[in-house]
C-alpha positions in Angstrom: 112.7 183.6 148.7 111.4 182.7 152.0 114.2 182.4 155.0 114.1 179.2 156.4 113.7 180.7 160.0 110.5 182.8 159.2 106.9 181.9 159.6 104.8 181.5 156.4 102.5 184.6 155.7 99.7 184.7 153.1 97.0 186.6 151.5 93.5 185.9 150.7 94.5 184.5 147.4 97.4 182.7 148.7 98.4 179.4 150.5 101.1 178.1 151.9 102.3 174.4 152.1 105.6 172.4 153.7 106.9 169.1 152.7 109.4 166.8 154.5 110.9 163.0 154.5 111.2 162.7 158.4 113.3 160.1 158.6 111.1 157.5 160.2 112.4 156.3 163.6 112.5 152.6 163.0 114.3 153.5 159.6 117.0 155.8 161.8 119.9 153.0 163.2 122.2 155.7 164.3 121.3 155.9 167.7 123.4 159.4 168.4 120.1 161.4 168.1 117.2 160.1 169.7 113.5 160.3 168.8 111.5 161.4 171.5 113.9 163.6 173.4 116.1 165.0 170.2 114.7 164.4 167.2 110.8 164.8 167.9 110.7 168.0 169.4 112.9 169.7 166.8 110.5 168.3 164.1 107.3 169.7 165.7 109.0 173.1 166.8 110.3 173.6 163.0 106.5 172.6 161.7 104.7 174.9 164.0 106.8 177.7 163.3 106.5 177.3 159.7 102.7 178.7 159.8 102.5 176.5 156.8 98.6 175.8 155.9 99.3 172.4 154.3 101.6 169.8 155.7 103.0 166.6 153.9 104.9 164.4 155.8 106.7 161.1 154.5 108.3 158.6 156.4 105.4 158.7 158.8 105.4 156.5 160.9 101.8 154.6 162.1 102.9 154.6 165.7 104.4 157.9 165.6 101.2 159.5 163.8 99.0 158.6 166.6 101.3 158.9 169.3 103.2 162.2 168.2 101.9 164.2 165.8 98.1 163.9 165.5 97.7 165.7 169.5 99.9 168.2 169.1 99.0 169.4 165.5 95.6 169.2 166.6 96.4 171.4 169.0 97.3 174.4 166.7 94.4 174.2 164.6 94.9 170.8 161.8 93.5 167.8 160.8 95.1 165.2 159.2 95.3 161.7 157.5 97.9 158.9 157.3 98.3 155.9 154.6 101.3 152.9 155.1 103.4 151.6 153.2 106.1 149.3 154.0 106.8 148.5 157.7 104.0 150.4 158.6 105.7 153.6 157.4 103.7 155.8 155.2 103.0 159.7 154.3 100.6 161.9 156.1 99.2 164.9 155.1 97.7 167.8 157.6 96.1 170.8 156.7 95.0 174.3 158.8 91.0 173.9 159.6 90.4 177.2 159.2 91.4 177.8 156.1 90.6 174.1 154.3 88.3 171.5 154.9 88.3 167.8 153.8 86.0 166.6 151.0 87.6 163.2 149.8 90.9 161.4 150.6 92.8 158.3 148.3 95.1 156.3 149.8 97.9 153.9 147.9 100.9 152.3 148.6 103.0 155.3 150.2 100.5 158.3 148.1 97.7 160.3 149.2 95.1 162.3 147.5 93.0 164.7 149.9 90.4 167.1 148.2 90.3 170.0 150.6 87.5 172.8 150.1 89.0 176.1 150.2 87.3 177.9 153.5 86.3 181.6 151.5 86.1 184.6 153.4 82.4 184.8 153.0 81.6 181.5 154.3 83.5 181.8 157.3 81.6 185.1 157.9 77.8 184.7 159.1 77.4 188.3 157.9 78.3 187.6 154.6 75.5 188.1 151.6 77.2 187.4 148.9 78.9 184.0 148.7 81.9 183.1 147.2 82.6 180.0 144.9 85.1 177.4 147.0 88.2 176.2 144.7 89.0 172.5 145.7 92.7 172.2 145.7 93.7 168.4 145.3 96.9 167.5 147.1 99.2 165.0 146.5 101.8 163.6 149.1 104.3 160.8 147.6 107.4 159.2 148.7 107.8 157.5 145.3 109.8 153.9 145.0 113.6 154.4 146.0 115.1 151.7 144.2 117.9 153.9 142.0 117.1 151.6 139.1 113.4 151.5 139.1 112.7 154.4 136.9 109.5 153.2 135.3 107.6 152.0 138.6 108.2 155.7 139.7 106.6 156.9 136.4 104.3 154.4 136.5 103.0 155.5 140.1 102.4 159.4 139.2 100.8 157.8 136.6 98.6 156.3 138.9 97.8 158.9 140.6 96.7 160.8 137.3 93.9 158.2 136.7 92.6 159.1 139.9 92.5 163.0 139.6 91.1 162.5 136.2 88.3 160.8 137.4 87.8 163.4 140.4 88.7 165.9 137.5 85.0 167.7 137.9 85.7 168.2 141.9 89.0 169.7 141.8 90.1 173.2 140.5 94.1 172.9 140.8 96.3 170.2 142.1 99.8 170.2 144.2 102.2 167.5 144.1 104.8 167.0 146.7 107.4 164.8 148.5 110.3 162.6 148.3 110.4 161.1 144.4 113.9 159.7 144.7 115.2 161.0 142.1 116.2 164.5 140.8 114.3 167.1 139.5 117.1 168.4 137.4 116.5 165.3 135.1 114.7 162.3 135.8 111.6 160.2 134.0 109.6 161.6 136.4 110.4 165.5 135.5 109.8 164.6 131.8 106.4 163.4 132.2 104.9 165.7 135.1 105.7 168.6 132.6 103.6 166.9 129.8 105.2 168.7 127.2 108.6 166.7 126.8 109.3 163.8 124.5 108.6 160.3 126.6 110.7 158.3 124.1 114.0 159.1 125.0 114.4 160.5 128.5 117.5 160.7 130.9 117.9 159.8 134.5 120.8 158.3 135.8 122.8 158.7 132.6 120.6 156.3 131.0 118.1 157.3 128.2 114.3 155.5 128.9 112.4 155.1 126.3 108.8 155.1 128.5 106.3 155.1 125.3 106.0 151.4 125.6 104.6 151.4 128.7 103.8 154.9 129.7 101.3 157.6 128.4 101.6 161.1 128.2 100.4 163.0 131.2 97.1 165.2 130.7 97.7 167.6 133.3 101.1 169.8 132.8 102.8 170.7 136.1 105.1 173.6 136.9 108.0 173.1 139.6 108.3 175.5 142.8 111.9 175.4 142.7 114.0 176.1 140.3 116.1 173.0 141.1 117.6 172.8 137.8 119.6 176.3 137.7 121.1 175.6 140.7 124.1 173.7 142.2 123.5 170.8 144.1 125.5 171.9 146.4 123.2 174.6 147.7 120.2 173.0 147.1 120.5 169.6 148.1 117.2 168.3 150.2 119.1 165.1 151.0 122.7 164.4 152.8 123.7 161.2 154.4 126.1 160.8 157.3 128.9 160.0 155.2 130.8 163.3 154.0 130.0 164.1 150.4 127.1 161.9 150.3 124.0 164.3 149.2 121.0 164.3 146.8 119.5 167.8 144.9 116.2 168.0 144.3 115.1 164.8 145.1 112.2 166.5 147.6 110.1 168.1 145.0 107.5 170.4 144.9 104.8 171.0 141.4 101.2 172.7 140.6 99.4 172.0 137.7 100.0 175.2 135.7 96.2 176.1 134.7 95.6 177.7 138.0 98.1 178.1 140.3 101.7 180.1 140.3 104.6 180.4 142.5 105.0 183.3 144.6 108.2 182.3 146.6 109.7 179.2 147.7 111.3 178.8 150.7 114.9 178.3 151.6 116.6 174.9 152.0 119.6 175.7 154.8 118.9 178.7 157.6 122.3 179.6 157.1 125.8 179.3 154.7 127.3 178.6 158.5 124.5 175.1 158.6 124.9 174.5 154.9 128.5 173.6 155.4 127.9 172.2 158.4 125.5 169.3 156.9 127.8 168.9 153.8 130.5 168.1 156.3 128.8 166.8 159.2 126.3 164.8 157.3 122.3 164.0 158.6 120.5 163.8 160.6 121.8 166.2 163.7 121.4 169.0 165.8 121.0 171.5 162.2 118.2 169.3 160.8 116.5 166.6 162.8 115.9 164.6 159.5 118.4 163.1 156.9 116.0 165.3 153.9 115.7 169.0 154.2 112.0 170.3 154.4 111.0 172.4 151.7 108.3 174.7 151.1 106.1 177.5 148.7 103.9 180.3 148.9 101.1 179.2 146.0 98.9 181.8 144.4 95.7 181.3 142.6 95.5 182.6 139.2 92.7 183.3 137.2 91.8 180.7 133.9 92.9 183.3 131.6 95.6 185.9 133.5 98.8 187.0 131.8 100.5 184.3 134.6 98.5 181.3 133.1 101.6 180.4 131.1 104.3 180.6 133.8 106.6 178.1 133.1 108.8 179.5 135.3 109.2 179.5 139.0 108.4 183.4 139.9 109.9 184.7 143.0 110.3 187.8 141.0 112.9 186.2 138.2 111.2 187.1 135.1 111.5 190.3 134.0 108.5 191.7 131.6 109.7 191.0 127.9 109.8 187.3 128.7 106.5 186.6 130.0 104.8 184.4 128.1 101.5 185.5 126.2 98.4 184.2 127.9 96.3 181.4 125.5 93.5 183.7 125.6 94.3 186.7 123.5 92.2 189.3 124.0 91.9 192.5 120.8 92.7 195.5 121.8 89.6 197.7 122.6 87.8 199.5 119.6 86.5 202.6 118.8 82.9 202.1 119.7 81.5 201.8 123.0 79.2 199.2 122.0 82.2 197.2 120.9 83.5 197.7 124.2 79.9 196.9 126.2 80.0 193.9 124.1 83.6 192.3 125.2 83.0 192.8 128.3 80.1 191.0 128.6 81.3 188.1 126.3 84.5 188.3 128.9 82.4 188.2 131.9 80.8 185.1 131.0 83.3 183.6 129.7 85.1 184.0 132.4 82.5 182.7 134.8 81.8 179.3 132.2 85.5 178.3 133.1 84.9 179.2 136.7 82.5 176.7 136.8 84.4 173.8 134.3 87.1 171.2 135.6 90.5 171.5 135.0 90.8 169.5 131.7 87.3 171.0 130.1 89.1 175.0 131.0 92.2 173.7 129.0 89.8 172.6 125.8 87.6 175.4 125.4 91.0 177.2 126.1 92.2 175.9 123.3 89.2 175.9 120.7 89.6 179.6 121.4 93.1 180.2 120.0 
């Protein structure tokens, strides 16, 4: 687990990537904390120290974009795009320039898509032979319909954005889904369709049971969440509190990957401290602890190979699954046999095999994956 207070820091097969409902100013009517002189400067202090290389940002506000963030982010090295929503508040997503670089962008009522090119080592060196294939990492920023009873326009929006990644599906190697979906993770329509393995018929949010087959189809691309939301107690990791005492949310700031390609390494922690966590659950939000009324949250995200013995992960890692339970990769491999020529010969076939999905899209990897069971 990542402290709240410390800097992200990656490896070459690593990235890092922050999400957090700001609280937009014209949304704020508590006028104890102001915006440019409180609540601002606490925002852009906790984002640059975060180091994160992705930023998603809901609640943005147009004004504020242009005004606020956009100079001083530039500033530190990122680029970054807005889309509105109502009252001219929408999400905005930045990203490090030296380590990504923009190849498309989709913009709906408060979603974005950005395709961003993975900068390699070899390309950013000019002494570089040898050049290294770029993975395009789609990322999604939502801040999904907030209306407690509209659980299928929720649904129906991921949906939406599905359709569009399936028809960028050739362009993009793994896809990360973040922001405020107003509802939980722990159980919600939403949880039981981004994990695309989970019966749509009869699902539970609210204490209700959905049946979303009439309207609703299942989801083609199974995500993984970063935080294990669902094993925890809400009152530890809640990413929303309101001013009134008592009066917090768990899990509704979420955080998924599609599973093909990309894994976990370590999320990062809600609350700096037990002394601040106790503090918002009896103080309320926003304040001097947390300049927003939702918490940021945040995840170290490793690339994974298309056939690696993590390629099954169903589980959040930071380190909580011990070998006997890790799940068997879809590719099995035999054992090696006697013969060298046996041997010359899978390694070849896995060498090329292995390049062939390098070069396929997300859905055709998961087919051949599968005709090869």
């Amino acid at each position: 687990m990542i402290p709240r207070k410390e800097a992200f820091q990656t490896n070459k097969n690593e990235f890092s990537i922050l999400s957090w409902n700001l609280l937009a100013p014209i949304l704020h009517r508590d006028s104890s904390l102001n915006w440019s002189e409180e609540r601002l400067p606490l925002i852009l202090e906790e984002l640059r120290a975060s180091n994160a290389d992705i930023l998603c940002l809901q609640e943005m506000q147009q004004d504020c974009m242009e005004r606020d963030f956009v100079p001083k982010l530039v500033k530190i090295g990122y680029q970054g795009l807005c889309c509105d929503g109502d009252n001219n508040v929408g999400v905005a997503t930045f990203w490090d320039t030296s380590k990504f670089e923009l190849q498309h962008s989709i913009s709906k009522h408060r979603i974005m898509i950005v395709i961003l090119k993975e900068i390699s080592s070899s390309e950013a060196s000019t002494t570089s032979i040898v050049s290294e294939p770029s993975r395009m990492l789609a990322v999604v920023n939502v801040h999904l319909d907030d209306h407690p009873s509209r659980v299928f326009t929720r649904v129906q929006q991921l949906q939406s954005v599905m359709k569009e990644l399936k028809r960028l599906d050739n362009d993009i190697t793994a896809t990360v889904l973040c922001g405020d979906f107003s509802c939980p993770q722990k159980q919600s329509a939403c949880t039981s369709y981004l994990k695309g393995d989970e019966p749509l018929n009869a699902v539970m949010e609210n204490n209700e049971v959905f049946d979303l087959t009439s309207c609703i189809r299942p989801n083609p691309i199974q995500f993984v969440p970063s935080y294990p939301f669902a094993d925890l107690p809400p009152t530890e990791y809640f990413t929303y509190a309101g001013k009134q005492p008592g009066c917090y949310a768990a899990g509704i700031d979420q955080l998924w990957f599609s599973r093909r390609r990309l894994k976990t390494k370590s999320f990062r922690e809600i609350c700096s401290s037990e002394e601040q966590r106790c503090a918002i659950l009896t103080e309320g939000l926003p304040s001097e602890w947390n300049p927003s009324d939702h918490m940021p949250i945040g995840a170290i995200i490793e690339w994974q190979n298309s056939f690696s013995d993590e390629c099954r992960d169903d589980d959040v890692s930071d380190n909580r699954m011990n070998a006997t339970e890790k799940p068997e990769c879809r590719l099995i491999v035999e054992e090696k046999s006697a013969t060298s020529d046996s041997n010359k010969f899978r390694t070849n076939f896995k060498q090329e095999l292995n390049e062939l999905l390098q070069s396929c899209s997300e859905t055709e990897r998961f087919l051949i994956e599968y005709c090869l069971i």
